[in-house]
BAZAZA-397742 format. One record per residue: z, x, y of N, C-alpha, C in turn; residue in three letters. Coordinates in pm, whole numbers, padded with zeros to 5 digits, always signed. Layout:
<rs>
ZXYZXYZXYALA/...
</rs>
This chain:
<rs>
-02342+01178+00668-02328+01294+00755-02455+01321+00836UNK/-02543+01231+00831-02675+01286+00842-02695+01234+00995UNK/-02588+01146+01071-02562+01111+01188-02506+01223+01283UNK/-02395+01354+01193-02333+01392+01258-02377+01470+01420UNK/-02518+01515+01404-02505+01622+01516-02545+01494+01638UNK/-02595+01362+01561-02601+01266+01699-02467+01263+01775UNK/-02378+01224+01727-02265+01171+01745-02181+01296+01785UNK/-02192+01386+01792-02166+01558+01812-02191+01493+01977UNK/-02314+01530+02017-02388+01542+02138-02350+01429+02204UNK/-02313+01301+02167-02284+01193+02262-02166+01226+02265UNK/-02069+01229+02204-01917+01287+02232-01876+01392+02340UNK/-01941+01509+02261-01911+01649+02333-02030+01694+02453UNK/-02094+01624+02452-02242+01633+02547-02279+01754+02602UNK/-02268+01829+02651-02336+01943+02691-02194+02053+02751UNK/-02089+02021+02681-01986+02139+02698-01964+02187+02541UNK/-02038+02226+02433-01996+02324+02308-02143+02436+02337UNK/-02066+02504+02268-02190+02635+02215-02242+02633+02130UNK/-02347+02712+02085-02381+02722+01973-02235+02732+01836UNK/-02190+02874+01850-02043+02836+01793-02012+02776+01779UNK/-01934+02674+01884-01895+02551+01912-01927+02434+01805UNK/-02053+02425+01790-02111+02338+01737-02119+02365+01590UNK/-02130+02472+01567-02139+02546+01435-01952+02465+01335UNK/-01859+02562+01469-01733+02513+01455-01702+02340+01416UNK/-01780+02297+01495-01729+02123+01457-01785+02075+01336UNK/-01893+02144+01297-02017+02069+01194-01955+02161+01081UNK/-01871+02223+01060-01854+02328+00928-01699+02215+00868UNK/-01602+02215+01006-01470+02134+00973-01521+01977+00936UNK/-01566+01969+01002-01588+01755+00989-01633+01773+00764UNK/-01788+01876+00787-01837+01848+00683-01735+01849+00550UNK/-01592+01976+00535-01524+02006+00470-01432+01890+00447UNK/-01379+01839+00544-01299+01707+00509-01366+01626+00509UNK/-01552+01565+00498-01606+01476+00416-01606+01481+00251UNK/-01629+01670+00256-01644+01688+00101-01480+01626+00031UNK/-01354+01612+00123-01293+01575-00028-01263+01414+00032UNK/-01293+01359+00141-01278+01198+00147-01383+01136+00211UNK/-01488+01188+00139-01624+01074+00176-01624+00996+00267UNK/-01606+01062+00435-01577+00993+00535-01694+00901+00555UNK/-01704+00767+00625-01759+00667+00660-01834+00657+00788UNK/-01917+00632+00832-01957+00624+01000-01851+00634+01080UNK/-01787+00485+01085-01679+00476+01162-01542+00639+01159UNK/-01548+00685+01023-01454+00770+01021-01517+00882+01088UNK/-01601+00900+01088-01678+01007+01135-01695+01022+01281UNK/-01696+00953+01355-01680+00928+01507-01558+00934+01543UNK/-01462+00866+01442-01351+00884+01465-01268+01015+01483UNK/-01319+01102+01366-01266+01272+01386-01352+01335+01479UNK/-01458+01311+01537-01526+01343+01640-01469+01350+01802UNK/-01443+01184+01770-01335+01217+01944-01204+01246+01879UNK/-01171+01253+01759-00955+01320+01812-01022+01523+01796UNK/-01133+01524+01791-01157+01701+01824-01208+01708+01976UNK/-01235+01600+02013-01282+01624+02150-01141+01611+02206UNK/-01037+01502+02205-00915+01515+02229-00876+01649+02227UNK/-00863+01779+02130-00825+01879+02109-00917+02025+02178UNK/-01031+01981+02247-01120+02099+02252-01100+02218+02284UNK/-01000+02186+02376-00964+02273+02467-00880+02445+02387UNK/-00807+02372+02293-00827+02446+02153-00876+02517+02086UNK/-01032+02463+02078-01108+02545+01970-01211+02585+02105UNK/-01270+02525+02185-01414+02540+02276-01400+02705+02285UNK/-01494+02822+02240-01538+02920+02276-01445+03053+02226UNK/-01356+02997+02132-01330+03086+02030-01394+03159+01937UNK/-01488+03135+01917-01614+03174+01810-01629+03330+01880UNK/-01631+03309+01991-01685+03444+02016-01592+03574+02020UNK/-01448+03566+02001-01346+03655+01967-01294+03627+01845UNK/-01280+03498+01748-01255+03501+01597-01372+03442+01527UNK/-01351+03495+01336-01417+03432+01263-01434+03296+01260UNK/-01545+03261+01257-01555+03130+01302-01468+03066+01148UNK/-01509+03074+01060-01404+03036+00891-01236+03028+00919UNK/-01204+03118+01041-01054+03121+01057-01065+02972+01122UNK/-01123+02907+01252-01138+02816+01329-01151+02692+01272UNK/-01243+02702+01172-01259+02582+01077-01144+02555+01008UNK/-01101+02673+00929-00952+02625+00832-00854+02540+00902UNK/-00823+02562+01067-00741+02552+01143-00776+02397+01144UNK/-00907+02377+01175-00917+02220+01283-00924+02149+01117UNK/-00976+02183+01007-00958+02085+00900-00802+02060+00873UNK/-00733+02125+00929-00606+02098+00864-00588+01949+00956UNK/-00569+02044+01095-00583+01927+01162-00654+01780+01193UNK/-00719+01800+01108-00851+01649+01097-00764+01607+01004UNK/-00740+01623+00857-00678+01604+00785-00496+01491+00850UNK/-00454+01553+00897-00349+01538+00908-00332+01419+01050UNK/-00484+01414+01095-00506+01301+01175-00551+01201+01118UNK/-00648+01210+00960-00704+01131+00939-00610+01023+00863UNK/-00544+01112+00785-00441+01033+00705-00417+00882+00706UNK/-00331+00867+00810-00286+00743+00873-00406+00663+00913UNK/-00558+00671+00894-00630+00640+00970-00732+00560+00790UNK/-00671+00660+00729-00758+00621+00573-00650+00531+00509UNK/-00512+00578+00540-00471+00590+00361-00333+00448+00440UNK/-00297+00333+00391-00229+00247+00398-00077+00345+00406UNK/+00001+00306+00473+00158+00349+00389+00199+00248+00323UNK/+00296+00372+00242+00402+00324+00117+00434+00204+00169UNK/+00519+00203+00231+00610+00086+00297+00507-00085+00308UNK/+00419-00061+00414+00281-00138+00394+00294-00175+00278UNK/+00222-00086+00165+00158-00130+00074+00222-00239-00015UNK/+00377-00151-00009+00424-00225-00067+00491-00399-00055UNK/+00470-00358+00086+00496-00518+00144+00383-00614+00103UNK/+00216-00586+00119+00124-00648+00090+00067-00671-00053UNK/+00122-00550-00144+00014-00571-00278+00046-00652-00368UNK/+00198-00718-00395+00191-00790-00427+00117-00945-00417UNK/+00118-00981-00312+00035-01102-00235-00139-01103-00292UNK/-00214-00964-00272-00345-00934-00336-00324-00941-00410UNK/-00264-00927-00523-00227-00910-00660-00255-01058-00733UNK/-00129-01109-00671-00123-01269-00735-00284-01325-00689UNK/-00332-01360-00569-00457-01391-00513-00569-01367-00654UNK/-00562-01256-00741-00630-01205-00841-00578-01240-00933UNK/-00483-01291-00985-00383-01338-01040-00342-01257-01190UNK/-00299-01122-01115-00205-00980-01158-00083-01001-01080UNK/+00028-00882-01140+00114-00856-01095+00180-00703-01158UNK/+00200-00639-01071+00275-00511-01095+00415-00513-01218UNK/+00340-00442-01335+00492-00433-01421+00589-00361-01360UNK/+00702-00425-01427+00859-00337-01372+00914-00275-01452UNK/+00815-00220-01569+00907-00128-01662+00962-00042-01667UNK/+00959+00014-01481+01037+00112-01517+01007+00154-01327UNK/+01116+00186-01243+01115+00165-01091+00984+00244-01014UNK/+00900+00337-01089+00822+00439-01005+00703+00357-01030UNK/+00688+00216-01089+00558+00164-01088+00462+00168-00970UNK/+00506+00074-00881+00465+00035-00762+00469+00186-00664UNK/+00510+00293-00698+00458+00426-00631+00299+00488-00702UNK/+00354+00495-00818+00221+00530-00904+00076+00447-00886UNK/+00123+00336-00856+00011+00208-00839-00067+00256-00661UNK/+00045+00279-00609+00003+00306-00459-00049+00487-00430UNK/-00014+00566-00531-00161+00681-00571-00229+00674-00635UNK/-00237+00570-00693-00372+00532-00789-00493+00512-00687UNK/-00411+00381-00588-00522+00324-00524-00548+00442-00392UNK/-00464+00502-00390-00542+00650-00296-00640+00736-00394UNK/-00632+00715-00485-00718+00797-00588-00855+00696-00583UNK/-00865+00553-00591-00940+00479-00561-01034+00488-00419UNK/-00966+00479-00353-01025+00528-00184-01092+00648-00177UNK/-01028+00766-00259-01115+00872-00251-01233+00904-00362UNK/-01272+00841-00409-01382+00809-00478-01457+00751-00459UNK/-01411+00581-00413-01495+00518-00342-01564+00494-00239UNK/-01497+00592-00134-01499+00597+00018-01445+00443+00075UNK/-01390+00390-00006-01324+00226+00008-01169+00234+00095UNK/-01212+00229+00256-01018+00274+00282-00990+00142+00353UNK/-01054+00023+00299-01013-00108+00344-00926-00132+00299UNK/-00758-00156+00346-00655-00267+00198-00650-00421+00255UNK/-00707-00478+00187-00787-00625+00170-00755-00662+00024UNK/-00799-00797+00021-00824-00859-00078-00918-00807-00169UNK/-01025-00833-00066-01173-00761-00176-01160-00633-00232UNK/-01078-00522-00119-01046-00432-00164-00991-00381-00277UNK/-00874-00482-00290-00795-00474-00404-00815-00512-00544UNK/-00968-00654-00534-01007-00670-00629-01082-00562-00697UNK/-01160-00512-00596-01225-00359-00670-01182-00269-00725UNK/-01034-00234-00666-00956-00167-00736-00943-00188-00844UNK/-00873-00286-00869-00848-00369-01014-00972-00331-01120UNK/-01079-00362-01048-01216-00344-01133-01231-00210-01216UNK/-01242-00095-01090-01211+00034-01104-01119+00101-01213UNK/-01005+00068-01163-00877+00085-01283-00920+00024-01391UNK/-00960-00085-01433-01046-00152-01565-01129-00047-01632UNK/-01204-00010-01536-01314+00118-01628-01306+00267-01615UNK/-01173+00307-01545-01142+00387-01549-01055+00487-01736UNK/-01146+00520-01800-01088+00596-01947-00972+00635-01932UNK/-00896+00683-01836-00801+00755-01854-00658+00690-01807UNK/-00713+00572-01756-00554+00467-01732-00541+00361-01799UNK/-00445+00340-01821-00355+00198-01908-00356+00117-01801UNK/-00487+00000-01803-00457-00120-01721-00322-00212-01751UNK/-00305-00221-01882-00197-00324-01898-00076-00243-01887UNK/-00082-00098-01903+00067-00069-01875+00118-00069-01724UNK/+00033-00086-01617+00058-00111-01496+00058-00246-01439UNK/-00022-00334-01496-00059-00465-01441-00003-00577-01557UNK/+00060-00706-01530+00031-00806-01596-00040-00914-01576UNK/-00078-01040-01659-00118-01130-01578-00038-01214-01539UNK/-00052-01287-01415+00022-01384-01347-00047-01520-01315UNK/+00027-01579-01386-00075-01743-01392-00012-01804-01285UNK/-00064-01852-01217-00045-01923-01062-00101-02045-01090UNK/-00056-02173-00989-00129-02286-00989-00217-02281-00909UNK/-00290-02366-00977-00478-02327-00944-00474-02414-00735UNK/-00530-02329-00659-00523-02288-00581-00541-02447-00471UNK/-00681-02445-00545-00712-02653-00489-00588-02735-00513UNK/-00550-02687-00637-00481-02844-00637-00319-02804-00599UNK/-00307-02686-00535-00177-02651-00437-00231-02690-00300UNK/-00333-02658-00274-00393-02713-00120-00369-02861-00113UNK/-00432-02935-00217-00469-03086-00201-00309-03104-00196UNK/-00172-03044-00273-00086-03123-00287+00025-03061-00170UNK/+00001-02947-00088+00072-02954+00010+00016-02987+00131UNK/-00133-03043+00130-00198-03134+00250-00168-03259+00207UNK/-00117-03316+00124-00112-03446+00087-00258-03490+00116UNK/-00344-03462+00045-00459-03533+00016-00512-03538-00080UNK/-00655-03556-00049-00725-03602-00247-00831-03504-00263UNK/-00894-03437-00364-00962-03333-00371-01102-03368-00336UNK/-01127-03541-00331-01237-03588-00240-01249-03581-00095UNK/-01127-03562-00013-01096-03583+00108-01139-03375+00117UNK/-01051-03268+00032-01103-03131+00055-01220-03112+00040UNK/-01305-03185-00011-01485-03100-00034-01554-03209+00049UNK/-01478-03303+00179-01565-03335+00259-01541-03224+00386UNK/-01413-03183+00416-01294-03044+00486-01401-02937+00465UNK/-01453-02946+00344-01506-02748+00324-01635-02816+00291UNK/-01702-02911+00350-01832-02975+00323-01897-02896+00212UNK/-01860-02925+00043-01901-02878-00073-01914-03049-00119UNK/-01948-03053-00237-02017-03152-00350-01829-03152-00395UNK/-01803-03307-00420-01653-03334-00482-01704-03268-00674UNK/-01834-03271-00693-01830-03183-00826-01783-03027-00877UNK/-01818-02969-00744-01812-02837-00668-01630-02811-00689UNK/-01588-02917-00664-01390-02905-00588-01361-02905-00750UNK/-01435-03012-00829-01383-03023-00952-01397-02921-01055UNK/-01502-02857-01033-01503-02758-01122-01448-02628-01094UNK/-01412-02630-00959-01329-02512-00901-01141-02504-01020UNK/-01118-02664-00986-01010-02705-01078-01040-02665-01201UNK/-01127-02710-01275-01127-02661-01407-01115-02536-01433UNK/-01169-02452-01361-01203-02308-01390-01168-02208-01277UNK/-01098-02104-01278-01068-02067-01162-01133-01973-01111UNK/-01191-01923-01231-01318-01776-01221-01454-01854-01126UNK/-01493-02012-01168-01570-01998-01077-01567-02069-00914UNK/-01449-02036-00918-01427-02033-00766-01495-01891-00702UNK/-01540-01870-00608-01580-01818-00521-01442-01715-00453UNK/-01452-01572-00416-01399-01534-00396-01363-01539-00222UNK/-01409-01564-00158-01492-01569-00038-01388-01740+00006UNK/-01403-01815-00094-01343-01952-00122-01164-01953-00124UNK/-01146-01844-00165-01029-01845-00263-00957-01837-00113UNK/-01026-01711-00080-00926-01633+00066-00917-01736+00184UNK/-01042-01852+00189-01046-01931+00269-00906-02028+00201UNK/-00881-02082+00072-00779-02170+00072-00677-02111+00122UNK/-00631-01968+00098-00551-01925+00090-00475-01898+00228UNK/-00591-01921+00352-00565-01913+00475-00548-02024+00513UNK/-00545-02130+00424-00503-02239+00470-00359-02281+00443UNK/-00335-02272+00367-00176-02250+00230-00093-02158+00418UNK/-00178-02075+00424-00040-02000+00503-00052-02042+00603UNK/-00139-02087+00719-00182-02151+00819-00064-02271+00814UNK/-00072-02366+00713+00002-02446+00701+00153-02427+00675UNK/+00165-02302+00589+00334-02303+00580+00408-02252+00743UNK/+00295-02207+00824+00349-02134+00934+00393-02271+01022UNK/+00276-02347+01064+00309-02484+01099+00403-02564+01098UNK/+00479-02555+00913+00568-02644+00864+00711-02561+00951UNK/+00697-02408+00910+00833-02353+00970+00841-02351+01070UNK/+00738-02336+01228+00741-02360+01314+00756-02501+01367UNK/+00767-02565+01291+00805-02756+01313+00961-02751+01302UNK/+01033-02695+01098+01121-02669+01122+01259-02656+01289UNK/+01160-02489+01326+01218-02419+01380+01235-02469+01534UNK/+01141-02614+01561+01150-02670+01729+01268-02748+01682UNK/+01246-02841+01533+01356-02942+01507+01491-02829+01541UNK/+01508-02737+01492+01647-02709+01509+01698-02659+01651UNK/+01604-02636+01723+01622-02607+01833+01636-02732+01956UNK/+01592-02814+01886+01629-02969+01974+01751-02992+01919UNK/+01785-03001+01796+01934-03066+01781+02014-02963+01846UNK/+01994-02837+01809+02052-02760+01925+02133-02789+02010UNK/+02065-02763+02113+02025-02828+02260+02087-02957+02278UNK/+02058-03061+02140+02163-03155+02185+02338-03149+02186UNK/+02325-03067+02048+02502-03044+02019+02551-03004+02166UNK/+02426-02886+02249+02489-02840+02345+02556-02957+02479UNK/+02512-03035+02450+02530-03165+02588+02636-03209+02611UNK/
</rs>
């Protein structure tokens, strides 16, 4: 927060008041206190109030300024939302995918899992000031929920054993795991012990195979998808 009155003055530049200013620096600070806004978030509620000024600019001097603030936090709030917090729908399309990548998976014991899991990790974000949903993200989560006293990791999560990641690369590139660690210029000792062990793969590594795995399945279906469109085309003749 200690940026804010810069970022005040380059925004709003020489149209707030004292009020004014009072007004923006009382709301922003209130919805940092409950979601530990970020630089970026912070500029961000900066211009959607400059978007709105017209609103609040020079009210101070006929209402309590505390009435003005309640007003625009609601409204920051209700802008920021969508701006922090993933949706349901989203989430639920993606977390499985992070999940396996970590190689978890959401129990189904019972249908409100995968809701509970997706306010957890808003409970996560607002602690951490973490409103990335990523991979890395999600591994932290995971971490979090681990040392968190008051939740049942295993009653939410299981593990999910996946085939180890190289030797799905090497076998849907049709190649040799000597031919991948000349590809990702590493030591063929490096590829091998990735195989043995999956922890010490590199996380950084993992996301790179993993963009390859899909890179490539997109390729294969888009090959598919010309083949069928040529025979097509021929039936049509």
């Amino acid at each position: 927060m200690q940026n804010l009155e810069k970022y005040r003055k380059e925004i709003f530049k020489d149209e707030t008041s004292a009020g004014d200013e009072g007004v923006i620096a009382e709301s922003v600070k209130e919805v940092n206190n409950n979601f530990k806004l970020g630089e970026k978030q912070i500029i961000q509620v900066l211009e959607f109030l400059y978007s709105i000024k017209d609103s609040f600019l020079g009210r101070t001097k006929k209402e309590p300024l505390d009435n003005i603030v309640s007003e625009l936090r609601f409204k920051i709030i209700e802008y920021i939302k969508p701006i922090l917090f993933i949706s349901e729908n989203d989430f639920e399309k993606e977390i499985d995918k992070f999940l396996l990548t970590c190689g978890y998976k959401i129990c189904n014991y019972y249908p409100n899992n995968y809701l509970d899991v997706y306010n957890l990790y808003h409970q996560f974000q607002k602690e951490t000031a973490n409103y990335d949903f990523d991979i890395n993200s999600v591994s932290k989560f995971l971490e979090w929920f681990k040392n968190n006293p008051n939740l049942d990791f295993n009653f939410y999560f299981d593990k999910e054993e996946k085939e180890n990641i190289v030797k799905e690369v090497c076998k849907e590139l049709n190649i040799t795991q000597k031919e991948l660690s000349e590809i990702l210029g590493v030591h063929l000792t490096t590829i091998q012990k990735w195989v043995a062990n999956d922890n010490d793969l590199p996380l950084q590594a993992k996301k790179s195979l993993n963009l390859v795995l899909e890179n490539h399945h997109l390729k294969t279906r888009l090959k598919t998808l010309d083949e069928f469109v040529r025979l097509f085309k021929e039936l049509q003749k």
